[in-house]
matplotlib code that plots the C-alpha trace (Angstrom):
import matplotlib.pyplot as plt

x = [74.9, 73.8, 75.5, 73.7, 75.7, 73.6, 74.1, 73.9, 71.8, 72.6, 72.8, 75.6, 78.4, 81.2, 84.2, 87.6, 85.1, 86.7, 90.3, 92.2, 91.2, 92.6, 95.8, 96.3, 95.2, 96.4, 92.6, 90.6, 93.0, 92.7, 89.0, 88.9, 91.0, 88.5, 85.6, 87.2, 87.9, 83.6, 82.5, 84.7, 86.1, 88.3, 85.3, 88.0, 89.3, 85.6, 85.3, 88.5, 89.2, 86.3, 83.6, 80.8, 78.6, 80.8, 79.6, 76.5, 75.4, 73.7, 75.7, 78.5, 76.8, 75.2, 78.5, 80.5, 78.3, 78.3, 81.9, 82.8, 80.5, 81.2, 85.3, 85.0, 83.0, 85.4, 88.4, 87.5, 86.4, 82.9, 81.0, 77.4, 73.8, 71.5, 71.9, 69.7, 70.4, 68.9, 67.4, 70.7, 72.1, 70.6, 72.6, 76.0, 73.9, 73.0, 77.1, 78.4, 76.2, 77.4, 73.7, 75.9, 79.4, 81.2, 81.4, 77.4, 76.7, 78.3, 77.1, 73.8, 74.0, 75.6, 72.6, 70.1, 72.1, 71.6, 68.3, 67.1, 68.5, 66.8, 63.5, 64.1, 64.8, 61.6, 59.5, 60.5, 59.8, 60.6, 60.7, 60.3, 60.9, 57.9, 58.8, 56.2, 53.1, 52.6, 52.4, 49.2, 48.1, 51.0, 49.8, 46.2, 47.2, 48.8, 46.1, 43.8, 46.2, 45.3, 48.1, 51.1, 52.6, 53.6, 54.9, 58.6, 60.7, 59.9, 62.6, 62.1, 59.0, 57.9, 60.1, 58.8, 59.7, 57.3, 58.0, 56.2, 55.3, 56.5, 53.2, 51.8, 54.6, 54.5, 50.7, 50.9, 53.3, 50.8, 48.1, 51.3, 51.8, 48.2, 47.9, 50.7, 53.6, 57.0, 58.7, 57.7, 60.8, 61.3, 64.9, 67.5, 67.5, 66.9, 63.8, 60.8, 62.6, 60.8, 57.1, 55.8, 57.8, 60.3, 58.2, 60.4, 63.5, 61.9, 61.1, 64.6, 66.8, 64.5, 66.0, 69.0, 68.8, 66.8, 69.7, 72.1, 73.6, 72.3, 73.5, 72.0, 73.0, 75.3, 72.8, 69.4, 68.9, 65.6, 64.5, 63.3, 59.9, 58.3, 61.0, 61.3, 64.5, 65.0, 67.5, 65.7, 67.5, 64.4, 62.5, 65.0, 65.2, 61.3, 61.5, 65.1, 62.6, 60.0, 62.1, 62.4, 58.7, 57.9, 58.5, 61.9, 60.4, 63.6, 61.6, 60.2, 63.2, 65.3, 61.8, 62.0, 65.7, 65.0, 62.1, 64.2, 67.1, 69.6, 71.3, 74.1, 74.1, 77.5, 76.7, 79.4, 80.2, 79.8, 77.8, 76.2, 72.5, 71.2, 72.8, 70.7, 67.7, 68.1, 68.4, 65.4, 63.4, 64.7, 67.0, 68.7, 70.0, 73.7, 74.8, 78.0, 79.3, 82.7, 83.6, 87.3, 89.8]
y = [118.4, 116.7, 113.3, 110.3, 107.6, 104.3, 101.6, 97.6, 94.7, 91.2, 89.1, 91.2, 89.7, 87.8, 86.1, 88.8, 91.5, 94.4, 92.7, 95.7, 97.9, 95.9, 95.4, 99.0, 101.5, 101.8, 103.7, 100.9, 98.0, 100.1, 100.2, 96.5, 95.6, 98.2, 96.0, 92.2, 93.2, 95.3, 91.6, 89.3, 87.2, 87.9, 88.4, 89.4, 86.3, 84.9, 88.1, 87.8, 84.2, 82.1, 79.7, 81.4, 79.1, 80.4, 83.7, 83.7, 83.0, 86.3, 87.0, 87.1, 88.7, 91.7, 93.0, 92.0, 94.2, 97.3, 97.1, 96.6, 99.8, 102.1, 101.5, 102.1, 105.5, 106.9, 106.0, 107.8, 110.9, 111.1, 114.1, 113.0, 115.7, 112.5, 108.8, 105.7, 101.7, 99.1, 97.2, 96.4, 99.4, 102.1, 101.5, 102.1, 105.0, 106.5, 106.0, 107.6, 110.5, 111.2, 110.2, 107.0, 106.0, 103.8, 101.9, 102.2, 101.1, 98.1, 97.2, 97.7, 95.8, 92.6, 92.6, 92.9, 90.2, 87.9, 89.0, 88.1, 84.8, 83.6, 85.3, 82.9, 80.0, 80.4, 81.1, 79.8, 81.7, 82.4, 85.0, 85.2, 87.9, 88.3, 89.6, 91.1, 92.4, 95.4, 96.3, 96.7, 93.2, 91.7, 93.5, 91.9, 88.8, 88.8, 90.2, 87.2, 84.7, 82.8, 82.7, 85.3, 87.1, 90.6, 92.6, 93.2, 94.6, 97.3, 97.0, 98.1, 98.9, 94.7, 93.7, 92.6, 90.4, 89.1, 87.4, 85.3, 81.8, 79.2, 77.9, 81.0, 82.5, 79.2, 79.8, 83.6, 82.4, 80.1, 83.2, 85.1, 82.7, 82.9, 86.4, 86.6, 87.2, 86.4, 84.5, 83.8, 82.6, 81.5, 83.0, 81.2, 83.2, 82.2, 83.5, 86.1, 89.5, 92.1, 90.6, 90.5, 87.4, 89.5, 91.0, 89.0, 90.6, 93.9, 94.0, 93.1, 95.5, 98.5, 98.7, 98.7, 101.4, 103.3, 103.3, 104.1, 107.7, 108.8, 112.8, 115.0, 113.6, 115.8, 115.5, 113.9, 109.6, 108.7, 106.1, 102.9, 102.6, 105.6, 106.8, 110.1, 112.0, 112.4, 114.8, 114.3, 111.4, 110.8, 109.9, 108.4, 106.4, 105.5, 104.8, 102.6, 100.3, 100.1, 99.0, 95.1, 94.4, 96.7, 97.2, 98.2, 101.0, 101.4, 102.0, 105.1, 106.3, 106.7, 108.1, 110.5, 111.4, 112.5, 114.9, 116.5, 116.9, 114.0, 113.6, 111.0, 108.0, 106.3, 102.4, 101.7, 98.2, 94.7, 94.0, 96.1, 95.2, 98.5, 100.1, 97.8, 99.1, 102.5, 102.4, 100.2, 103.3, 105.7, 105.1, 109.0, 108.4, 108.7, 105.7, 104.2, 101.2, 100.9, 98.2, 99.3, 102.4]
z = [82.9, 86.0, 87.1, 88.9, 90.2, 90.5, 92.7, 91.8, 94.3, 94.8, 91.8, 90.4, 92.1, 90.7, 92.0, 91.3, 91.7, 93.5, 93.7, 91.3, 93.4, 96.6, 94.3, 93.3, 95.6, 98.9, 100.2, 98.8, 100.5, 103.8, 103.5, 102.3, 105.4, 107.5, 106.1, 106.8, 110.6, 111.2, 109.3, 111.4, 108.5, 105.5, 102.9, 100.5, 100.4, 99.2, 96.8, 95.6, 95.0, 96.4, 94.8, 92.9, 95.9, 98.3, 96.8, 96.5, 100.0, 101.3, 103.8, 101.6, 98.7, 100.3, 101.7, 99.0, 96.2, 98.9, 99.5, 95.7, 94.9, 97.7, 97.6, 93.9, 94.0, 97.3, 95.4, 92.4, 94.3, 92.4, 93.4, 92.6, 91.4, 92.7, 94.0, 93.9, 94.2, 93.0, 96.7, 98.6, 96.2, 97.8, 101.3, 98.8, 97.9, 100.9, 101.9, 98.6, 98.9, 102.8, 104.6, 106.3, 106.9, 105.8, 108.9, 109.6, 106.3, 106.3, 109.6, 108.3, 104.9, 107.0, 109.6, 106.5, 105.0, 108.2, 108.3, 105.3, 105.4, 108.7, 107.2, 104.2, 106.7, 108.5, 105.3, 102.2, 99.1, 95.6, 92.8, 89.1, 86.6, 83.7, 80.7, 77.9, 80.2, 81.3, 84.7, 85.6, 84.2, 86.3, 89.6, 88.6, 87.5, 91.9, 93.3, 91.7, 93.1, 96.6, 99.3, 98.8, 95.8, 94.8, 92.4, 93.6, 91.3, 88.8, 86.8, 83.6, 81.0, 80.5, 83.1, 86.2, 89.3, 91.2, 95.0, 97.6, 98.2, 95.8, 95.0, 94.6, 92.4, 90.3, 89.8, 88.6, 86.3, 84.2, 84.4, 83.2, 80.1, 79.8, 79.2, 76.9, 78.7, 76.8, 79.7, 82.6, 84.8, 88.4, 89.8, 91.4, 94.3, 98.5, 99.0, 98.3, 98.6, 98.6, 99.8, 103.0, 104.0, 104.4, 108.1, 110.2, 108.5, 108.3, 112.3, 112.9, 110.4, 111.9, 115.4, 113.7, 111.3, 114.1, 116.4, 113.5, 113.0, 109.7, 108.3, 105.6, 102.1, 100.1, 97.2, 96.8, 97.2, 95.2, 97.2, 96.4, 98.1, 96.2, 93.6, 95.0, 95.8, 99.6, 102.1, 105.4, 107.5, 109.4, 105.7, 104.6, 107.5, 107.2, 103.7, 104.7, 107.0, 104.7, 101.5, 102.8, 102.3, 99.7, 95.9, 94.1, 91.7, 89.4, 86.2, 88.2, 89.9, 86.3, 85.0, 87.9, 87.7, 83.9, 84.4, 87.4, 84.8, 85.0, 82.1, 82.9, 84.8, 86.0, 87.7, 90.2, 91.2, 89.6, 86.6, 84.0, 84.9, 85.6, 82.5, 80.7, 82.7, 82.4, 78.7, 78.1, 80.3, 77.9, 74.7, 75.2, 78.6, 78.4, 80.9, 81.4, 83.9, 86.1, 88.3, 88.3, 88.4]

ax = plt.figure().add_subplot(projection="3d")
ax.plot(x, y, z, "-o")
ax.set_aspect("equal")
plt.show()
């Protein structure tokens, strides 16, 4: 039997998450405690007991999922075959598996987090998930679009997001209705992830995870870029750089992780989302969720 732990992005959160573990176990407070001094405010107190606005602001959310999903997986000890994460998810993957510390990581996540936000500042942008097409007539369907959109996230067979300028999401999203998509839904989220709005953000996070200290991974990280499963910290650095602007291919990664002989799949941290995903890629896949002890 081989065990992949899987990761959760933003979107996930939710206000309490995280606080059992702060209540009963004395490694996760420390950690916790570790995390509010790095960050320079007491994000706990948001996580624990804030306003879902309070929340939801990047620079809260980004941290918040990593800290939920990487406290929970080094409390329970999990000795992982593979890792991957859903966007933000793979830097609580690349910590859980050994390739980053703790520290690092969330020094990274919390400059990616800023990051993002001033790239959404400059350039304002939107996403939309597209449900009932297949793939290929989605990528089209953005290609035959003036002005900026992309395919973003791959999420599961049918399910696609799609990111870049507002008007030019809005418009793919009537050619979407027009070809027969079932939904065709613009996200509440702050900006176009994942598309090459995100350059700005992009040129910024890479001196920082350039100058970070990254190890060999205990196991392999399939990477979000290309779905493959990775060991080399200089790829997975590369790969690390190039996620911001590029695609999130999760319906590939849990295709991957089957043929190379994954049979279980445990999702740390908030939500269930990518339970859900992984089951819509394939019905047999034995997949359970924890966001607590």
């Amino acid at each position: 039997m081989k065990h992949a732990y899987v990761f959760p992005g933003q979107g996930a959160q939710s206000v309490g998450m995280g606080k059992d573990l702060y209540d009963n176990n004395a490694t996760a407070k420390e950690l916790f405690e570790k995390a509010n001094e790095i960050l320079g405010f007491r994000i706990t107190d948001i996580m624990f007991a804030g306003t879902p606005e309070e929340l939801k602001q990047t620079k809260v959310t980004q941290p918040a999922v990593f800290l939920h999903s990487v406290i929970l997986a080094k409390t329970l000890g999990v000795n992982p075959d593979a890792v991957a994460g859903h966007s933000l998810g793979e830097f609580s993957a690349l910590v859980v598996s050994g390739a980053l510390s703790f520290e690092d990581g969330l020094r990274l996540v919390s400059k990616r987090a800023m990051a993002m936000q001033a790239a959404c500042e400059q350039q304002p942008g939107t996403m939309a998930a597209i449900l009932g097409l297949k793939d290929e007539v989605v990528e089209e369907i953005c290609s035959s679009v003036e002005g900026t959109v992309v395919a973003a996230n791959y999420n599961c067979p049918g399910q696609l997001v799609i990111s870049g300028a507002v008007e030019a999401v809005n418009e793919a999203c009537g050619k979407a209705k027009e070809a027969g998509a079932r939904r065709a839904l613009v996200l509440p989220v702050g900006g176009a992830f994942h598309s090459p709005l995100m350059e700005s953000a992009k040129q910024e996070l890479e001196k920082a995870i350039n100058e970070a200290p990254f190890m060999t991974p205990t196991c392999p990280i399939y990477q979000n870029v290309d779905a493959k499963p990775y060991t080399d910290p200089e790829q997975i650095k590369a790969n690390l750089i190039a996620q911001l602007t590029s695609p999130v291919r999760w319906t590939y990664i849990v295709k991957n992780m089957i043929e190379d002989g994954i049979t279980e799949f445990t999702e740390l941290g908030p939500g269930n989302v990518l339970q859900g995903l992984i089951r819509k890629v394939n019905a047999e896949a034995q997949v359970e969720s924890k966001a607590s002890l």
